[in-house]
C-alpha positions, 0 to 999 in steps of 0.5 A: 518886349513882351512882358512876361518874358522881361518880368521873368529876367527881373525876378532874378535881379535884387542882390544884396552881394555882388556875383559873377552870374550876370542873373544876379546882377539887376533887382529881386530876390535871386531865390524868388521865381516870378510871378504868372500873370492871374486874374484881378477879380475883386473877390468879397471880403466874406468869402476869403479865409487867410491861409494857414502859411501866414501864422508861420511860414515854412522852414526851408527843409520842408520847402519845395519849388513847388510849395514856394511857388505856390505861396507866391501865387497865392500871396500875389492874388491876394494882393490883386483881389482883396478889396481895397480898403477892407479889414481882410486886405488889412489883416493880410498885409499886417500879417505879411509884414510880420511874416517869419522865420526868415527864408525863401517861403518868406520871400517868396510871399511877399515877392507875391504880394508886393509885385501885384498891381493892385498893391499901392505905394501907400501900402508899402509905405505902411509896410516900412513904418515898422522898423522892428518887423522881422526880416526887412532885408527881404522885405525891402527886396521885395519892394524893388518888385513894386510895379508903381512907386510915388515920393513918398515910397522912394523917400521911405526906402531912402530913409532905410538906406541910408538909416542905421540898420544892420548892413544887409537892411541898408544894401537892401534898401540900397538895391530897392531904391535904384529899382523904384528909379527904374519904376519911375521912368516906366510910369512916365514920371520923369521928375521922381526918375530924374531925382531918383538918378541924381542920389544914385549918382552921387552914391557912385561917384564917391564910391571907392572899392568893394563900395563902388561895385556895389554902387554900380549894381544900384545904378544899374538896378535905376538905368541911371543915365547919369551913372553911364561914363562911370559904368562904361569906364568900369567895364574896362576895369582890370577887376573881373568882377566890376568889369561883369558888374559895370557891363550888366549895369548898362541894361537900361541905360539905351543910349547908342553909346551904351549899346555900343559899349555892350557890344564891344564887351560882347565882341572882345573881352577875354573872359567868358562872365562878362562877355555873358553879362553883355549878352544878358544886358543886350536883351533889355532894351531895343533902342538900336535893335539891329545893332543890338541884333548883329552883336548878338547873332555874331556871338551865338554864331561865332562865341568860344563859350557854349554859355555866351551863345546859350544867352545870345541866343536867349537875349536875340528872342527877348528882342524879337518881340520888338525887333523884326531883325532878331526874329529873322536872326533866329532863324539864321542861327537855327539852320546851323551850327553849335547853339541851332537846338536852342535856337530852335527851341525858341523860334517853336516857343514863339510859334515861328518857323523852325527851319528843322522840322518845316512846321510852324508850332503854336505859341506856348505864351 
């Protein structure tokens, strides 16, 4: 898949209270939009001057979108360019980590800063050593965004989870931790992964209650596959919202079972967010493609809810960059029915046919 269009699904992942959005449901800060693609030239140190917004961030009530997203922008190429090692990148980090007041400015630049590529796990190690730095909830959060991860940065957010901070801090880590397993297994380090999986686990499974709804949104935040029979047997839970929660937390498993499991939500739960919550998973992965494929077309075509064929519909073009059968899928539904426009609108953007019009559009990725 391509990646800006999965890194756009994972910016709205890292919750630190569970929801009926399946949007919320995987790892970052819902508040915090994600990052565009910029270029990573190294700029020299002398000609960088810090921004002002790092003395002392915005108030919320005089922040726009447009101001926010201009700060993660700023912040994230900051940390792709300053040259590693030097006193400006220093400077930039240390007055990052103790960024304040508190809010979406806030996050949003160190969401920026700490999803960049260039930034190293030791950085964000040396992020987490001040325990008295002002709002480390949402500093954690945004480690969940780190593209690389090492021991020492896993064993760093653990330390937080489990440590005795204030509960949003510890969730927090709690959240962050399972989205560095995720890291892991990207980067091809299956030891970290494996071991990253094993402490999830063991959280979920003496996980009672409201405790174990939580656990379920780390274990999906990790694609802990040995969490898999627990998030299978929630997703028949009588709780609505476990039910929401546990099938969203299958996302990154991509077991046949687990596609299976998706599917069969998708195809017969009676309520409307979990049926949603299907949809949205069946997008992350394209093991099972075709499979993954006819579950989805059936609910764009055939869904009661305007909302779960919008998503099945948007799920269908995520697969399409990996799957032949959604692409031609899109296409069918775009010919007819309630969800066509979307359908449509989605084959324009990657500059495929569009059965209404008879003309193929350029790709606007």
């Amino acid at each position: 898949m391509k990646t800006t269009r999965l890194v756009a699904t994972l910016a709205l992942v890292l919750v630190a209270s569970c929801s009926s959005d399946p949007e919320s449901m995987h790892a970052s800060p819902a508040s915090v939009p994600a990052p565009a693609a910029l270029s990573a030239a190294v700029v020299p140190e002398a000609a960088v001057v810090l921004p002002a917004w790092l003395d002392a961030a915005p108030p919320d009530e005089r922040l726009d979108d447009a101001k926010r997203e201009e700060i993660q922008q700023e912040s994230r190429r900051l940390a792709r360019t300053l040259p590693a090692g030097s006193a400006i990148r220093e400077a930039f980090f240390a007055k990052l980590a103790v960024l304040a007041p508190c809010g979406r400015a806030e996050r949003s630049a160190r969401a920026g800063a700490y999803s960049a590529d260039a930034v190293t796990p030791a950085e964000l190690v040396h992020v987490l050593r001040d325990t008295s730095a002002p709002c480390r909830a949402s500093t954690l959060e945004a480690i969940g965004f780190s593209g690389h991860v090492d021991e020492a940065l896993a064993s760093s957010v653990r330390g937080a989870a489990s440590g005795s901070g204030a509960d949003d801090v510890r969730r927090a880590a709690w959240l962050a931790f399972g989205s560095l397993g995720e890291t892991a297994k990207r980067e091809q380090n299956a030891v970290l992964g494996a071991s990253i999986d094993r402490t999830v686990a063991e959280k979920l499974a003496a996980a009672r209650g409201d405790d174990e709804t939580f656990a379920l949104l780390v274990a999906g935040n990790a694609g802990c596959a040995p969490c898999e029979a627990t998030m299978k047997a929630r997703a028949k839970d009588k709780s609505l919202e476990k039910r929401r929660i546990a099938i969203a937390a299958l996302r990154f498993v991509g077991s046949p079972t687990s596609v299976d499991a998706m599917c069969a939500s998708l195809a017969k739960d009676d309520d409307t967010a979990t049926r949603d919550a299907a949809a949205w998973a069946l997008g992350f992965r394209a093991s099972r493609g075709d499979t993954r494929t006819a579950c989805l077309t059936r609910a764009a075509q055939d869904d009661v809810s305007p909302r779960v064929r919008d998503q099945a519909i948007r799920s269908l073009a995520t697969l399409a960059d990996d799957v032949p059968s959604a692409s031609a899928a899109l296409s069918i539904v775009a010919t007819d029915g309630p969800s066509a426009e979307l359908a449509r609108a989605e084959l324009r953007v990657r500059g495929e046919h569009d059965p209404a019009s008879n003309v193929v559009v350029p790709s606007e990725r």
